[in-house]
N, C-alpha and C positions, 0 to 999 in steps of 0.2 A: 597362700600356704601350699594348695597342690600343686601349684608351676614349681616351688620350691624343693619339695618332696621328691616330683620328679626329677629335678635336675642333682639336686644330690643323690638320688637313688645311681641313677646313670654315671655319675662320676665317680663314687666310693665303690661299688659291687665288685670291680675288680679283688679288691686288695679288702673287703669289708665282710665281716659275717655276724650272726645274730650270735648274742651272750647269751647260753641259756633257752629262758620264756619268754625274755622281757622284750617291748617293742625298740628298746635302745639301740643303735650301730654303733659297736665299737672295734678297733682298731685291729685286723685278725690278726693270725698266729707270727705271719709271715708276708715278706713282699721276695720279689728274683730280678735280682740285682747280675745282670750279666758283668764281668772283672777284667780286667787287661783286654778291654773288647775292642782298644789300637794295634794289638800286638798279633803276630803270627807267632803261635807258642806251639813249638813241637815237644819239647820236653820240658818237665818240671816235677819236683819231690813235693811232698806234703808230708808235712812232720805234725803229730800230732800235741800240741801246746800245752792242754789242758781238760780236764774230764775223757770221758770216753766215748767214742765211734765204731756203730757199725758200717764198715765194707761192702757196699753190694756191687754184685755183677750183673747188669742184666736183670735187677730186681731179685738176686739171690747172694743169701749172705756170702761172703767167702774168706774175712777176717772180725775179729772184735780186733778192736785198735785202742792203745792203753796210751799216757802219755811216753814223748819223746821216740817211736815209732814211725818208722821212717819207711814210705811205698815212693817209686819211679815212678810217673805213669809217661809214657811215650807213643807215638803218634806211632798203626802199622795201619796202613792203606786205609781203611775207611771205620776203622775200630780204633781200642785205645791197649797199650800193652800192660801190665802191673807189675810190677818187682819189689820185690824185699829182700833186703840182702844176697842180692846177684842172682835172686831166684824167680824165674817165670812164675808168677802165680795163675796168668791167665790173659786171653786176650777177648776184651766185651766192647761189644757196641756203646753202652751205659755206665759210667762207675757213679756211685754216688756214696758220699760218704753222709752218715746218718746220725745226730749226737744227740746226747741226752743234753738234757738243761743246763747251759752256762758253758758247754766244749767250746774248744774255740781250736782254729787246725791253720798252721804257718806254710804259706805257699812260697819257694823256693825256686822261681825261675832259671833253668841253666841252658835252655835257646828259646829263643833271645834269654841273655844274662840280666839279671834284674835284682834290686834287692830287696829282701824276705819281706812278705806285710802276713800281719796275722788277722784272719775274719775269722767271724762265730757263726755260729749254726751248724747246717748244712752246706755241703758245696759238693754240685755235678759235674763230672764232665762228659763231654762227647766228641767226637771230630765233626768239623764244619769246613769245607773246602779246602782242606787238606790240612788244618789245622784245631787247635784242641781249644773248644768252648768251654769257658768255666764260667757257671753261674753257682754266686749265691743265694741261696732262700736261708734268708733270714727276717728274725723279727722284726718287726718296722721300726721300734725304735730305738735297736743295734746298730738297724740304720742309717735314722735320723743321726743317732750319735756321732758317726762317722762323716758323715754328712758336713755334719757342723763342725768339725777339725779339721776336714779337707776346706771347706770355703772360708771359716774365719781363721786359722793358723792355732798354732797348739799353745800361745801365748796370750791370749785373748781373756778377759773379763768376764765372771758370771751374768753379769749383768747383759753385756753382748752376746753370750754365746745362750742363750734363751732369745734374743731378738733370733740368731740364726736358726736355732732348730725350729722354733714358728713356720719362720718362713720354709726350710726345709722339709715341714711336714706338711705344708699346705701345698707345696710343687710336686712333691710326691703322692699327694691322693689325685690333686688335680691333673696328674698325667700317669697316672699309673699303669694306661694303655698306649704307652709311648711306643714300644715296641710290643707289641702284640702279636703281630703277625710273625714275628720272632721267635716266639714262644720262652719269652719271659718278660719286666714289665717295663724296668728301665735300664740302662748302663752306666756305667763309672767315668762317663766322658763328658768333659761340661755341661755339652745342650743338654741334656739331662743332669747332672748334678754330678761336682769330682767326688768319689767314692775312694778310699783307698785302706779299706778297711778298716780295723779295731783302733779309736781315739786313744791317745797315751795321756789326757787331760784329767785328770781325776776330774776338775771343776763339770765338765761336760755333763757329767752324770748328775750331778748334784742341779745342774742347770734344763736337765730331763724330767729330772722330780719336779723340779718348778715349773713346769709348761705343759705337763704328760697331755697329752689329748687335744691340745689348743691349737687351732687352725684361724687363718686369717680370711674374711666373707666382706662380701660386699655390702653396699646400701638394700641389693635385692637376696641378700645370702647364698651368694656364688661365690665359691673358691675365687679367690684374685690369682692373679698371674703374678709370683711374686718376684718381681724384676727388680734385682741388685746391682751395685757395679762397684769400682774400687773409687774412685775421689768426684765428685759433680763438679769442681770447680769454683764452687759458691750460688749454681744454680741447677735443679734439674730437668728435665727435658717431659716434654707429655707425650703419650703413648701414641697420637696420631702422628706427632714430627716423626717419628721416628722407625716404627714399625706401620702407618697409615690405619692404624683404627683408635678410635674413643674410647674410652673408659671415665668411668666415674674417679677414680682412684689415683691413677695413674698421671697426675698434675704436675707442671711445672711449678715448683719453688723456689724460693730464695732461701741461700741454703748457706748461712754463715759460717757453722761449725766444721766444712772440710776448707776453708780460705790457707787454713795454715797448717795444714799434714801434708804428711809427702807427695803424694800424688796430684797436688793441687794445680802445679802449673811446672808447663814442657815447651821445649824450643826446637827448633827444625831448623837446618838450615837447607835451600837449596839451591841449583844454578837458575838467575830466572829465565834464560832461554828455555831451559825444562819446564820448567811451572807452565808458562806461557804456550809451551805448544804441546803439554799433557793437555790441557785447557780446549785448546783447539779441535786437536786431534780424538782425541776421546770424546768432547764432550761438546763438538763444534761452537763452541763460545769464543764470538769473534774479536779475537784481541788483537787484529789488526786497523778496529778502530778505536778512535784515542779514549772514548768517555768507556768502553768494555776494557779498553786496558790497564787506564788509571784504576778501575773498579777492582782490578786483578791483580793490582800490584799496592795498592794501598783497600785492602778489605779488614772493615773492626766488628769487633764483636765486644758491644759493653755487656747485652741479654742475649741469650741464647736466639741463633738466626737457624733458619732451615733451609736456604739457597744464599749460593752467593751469585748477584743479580744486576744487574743495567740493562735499562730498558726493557727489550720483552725475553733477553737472554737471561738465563739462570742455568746452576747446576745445584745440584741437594748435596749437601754438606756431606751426609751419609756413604754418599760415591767418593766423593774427594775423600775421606779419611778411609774407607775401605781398599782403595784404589792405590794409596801411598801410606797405608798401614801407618798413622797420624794415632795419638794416643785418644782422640776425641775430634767431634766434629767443633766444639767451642774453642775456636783458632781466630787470630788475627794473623793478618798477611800486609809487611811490609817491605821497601825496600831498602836494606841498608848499603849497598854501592851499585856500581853501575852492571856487577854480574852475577851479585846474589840477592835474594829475598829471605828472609824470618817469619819464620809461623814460631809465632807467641800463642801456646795452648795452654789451657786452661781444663782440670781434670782429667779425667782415665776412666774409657768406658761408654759405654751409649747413653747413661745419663738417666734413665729409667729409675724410680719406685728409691729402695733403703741406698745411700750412700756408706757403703763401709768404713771410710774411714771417719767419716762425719758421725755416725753411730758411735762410733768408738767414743770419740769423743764428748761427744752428752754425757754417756754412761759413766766418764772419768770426771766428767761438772756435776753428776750426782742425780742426771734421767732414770727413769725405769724404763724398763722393754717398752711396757706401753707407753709412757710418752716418745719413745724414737717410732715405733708405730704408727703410732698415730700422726706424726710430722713428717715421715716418708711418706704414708699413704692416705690418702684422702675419702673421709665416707666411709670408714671400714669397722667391724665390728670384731671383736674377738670372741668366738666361739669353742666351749667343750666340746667336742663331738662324744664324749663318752654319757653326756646328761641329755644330749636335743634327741629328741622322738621324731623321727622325721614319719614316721607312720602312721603316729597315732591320730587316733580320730576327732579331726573338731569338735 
């Protein structure tokens, strides 16, 4: 129990503060969600959507902001400029806009041009090599919420979109120091989770109430790594094939329910002189002899393989499909005339932990969250963090 203590101490404290008196952790005020962190944004409007905002400059007020309230802010050398209605307000290092309970503030990108997303809370900016840094600090699970509309789509099942904010809210405490030396915690970009502000799902919320606090722990009660992907193909992949480490959790299954969604199976064509001297030359796999060539021209996959191999030559699957951007490594390769070959694939994605659209589909046969849970991940328990005392004393 204190190896436990400690490892969730060290992994929540980011993003974690005490309620009160009580020895409970629960969920704090806020997480900083850095926003268009692909983009070089020199200018952009913020319209205010809803409730009201204070303006600070520099950590000094210099507007109350009402709805439908509309500031420039625009990039001048290593500061940020302010405008309202054609008018200088001012030029600060710092703007941060400040909102009371439930504001929410529309960002209007106009270089790069982009279309409007609305977030809640607060949101800062600054200039960062010569362009304008916008982070959100917001609630965590304004967050989560968004979270779970940018990874499952805005058309998605109650039922599913609670499997997603789970899992969303256990990759957000578990990496909450993702970017730290940043000076905020995560960003709006896959490896860290697609963010794109305020969910237009009513269901989302409704699927918050039903999960508020629950995180996904291991067999030792460590956050898992909660690895998704779009279709397995009918089988998923183990944490070692694929990324080279074990895990308890993280299991290869038979995995019937993504066999017939879309993402299930993909085709390739190529020249096979290509195939053949990609093979070579990248990967010196010598298919100038006949039993490594047949191997390269006729390769099956009925279960999931992690080289394709003859003899003491192999290459890992995971280069091959990175290497020719391949929708998954679970490919067969044959030859269908004397100048092309067919990769027959199977699934979308590295094959890891929840299969998305196989999730979908339980929850439409009538699964709950936990049972898709518990059939993607192996060993795992489901945890409040608002009820565990990680401190209290034996």
């Amino acid at each position: 129990m204190n190896k436990l203590k400690q490892k969730i101490k060290f992994l929540l404290i980011p993003i974690l503060a005490f309620a009160g008196s009580t020895s409970f952790f629960v969920p704090a005020e806020s997480i900083q969600i850095r926003v268009f962190a692909h983009l070089k944004i020199s200018e952009l409007h913020t319209i205010i959507n809803l409730g009201t905002y204070q303006l600070l400059g520099d950590g000094v007020m210099i507007a109350e902001c009402r709805p439908l309230m509309d500031f420039k802010l625009r990039v001048k050398g290593d500061s940020v400029e302010v405008w309202k209605n054609d008018i200088l307000m001012g030029v600060f290092r710092y703007i941060k806009f400040v909102s009371d309970n439930g504001s929410e503030l529309k960002l209007r990108l106009t270089n790069p041009d982009r279309k409007v997303r609305t977030y809640q809370d607060d949101l800062s900016f600054s200039v960062s090599e010569g362009f304008l840094r916008v982070i959100n600090d917001i609630v965590l699970d304004n967050y989560i919420a968004g979270v779970t509309e940018a990874e499952a789509g805005s058309r998605s099942t109650l039922e599913f979109y609670k499997v997603q904010a789970i899992l969303a809210r256990t990759f957000a405490l578990a990496h909450s120091d993702k970017h730290a030396l940043e000076g905020f915690n995560l960003c709006d970009q896959v490896h860290c989770q697609a963010y794109y502000g305020k969910p237009r799902d009513e269901n989302i919320y409704r699927a918050m109430e039903g999960t508020r606090g629950k995180v996904v722990v291991d067999e030792n009660l460590n956050l898992i790594t909660a690895a998704f992907h779009s279709n397995s193909g009918g089988q998923t992949a183990n944490s070692e094939d694929v990324w080279g480490s074990r895990t308890t959790y993280l299991k290869s299954i038979i995995d019937t329910f993504s066999v017939k969604m879309p993402n299930s199976h993909w085709e390739r064509r190529m020249l096979k002189d290509d195939w053949l001297s990609y093979l070579k030359l990248k990967h010196n796999f010598p298919v100038d002899k006949v039993q490594e060539k047949e191997a390269a021209l006729n390769f099956t996959q009925n279960s999931r393989k992690i080289f394709l191999e003859c003899n003491n030559s192999r290459v890992p699957l995971k280069n091959i499909r990175l290497d020719l951007q391949l929708k998954s490594t679970f490919f067969s390769v044959s030859q269908i005339n004397k100048d092309t070959v067919l990769f027959t694939g199977r699934g979308y994605g590295h094959g890891l932990g929840m299969c998305q659209e196989g999730a979908m589909r339980m929850v439409k046969l009538g699964y709950s969250y936990t049972d898709v849970l518990n059939f993607y991940y192996q060993n795992i328990q489901l945890i409040d963090l608002h009820k565990l005392s990680f401190f209290k004393d034996e």
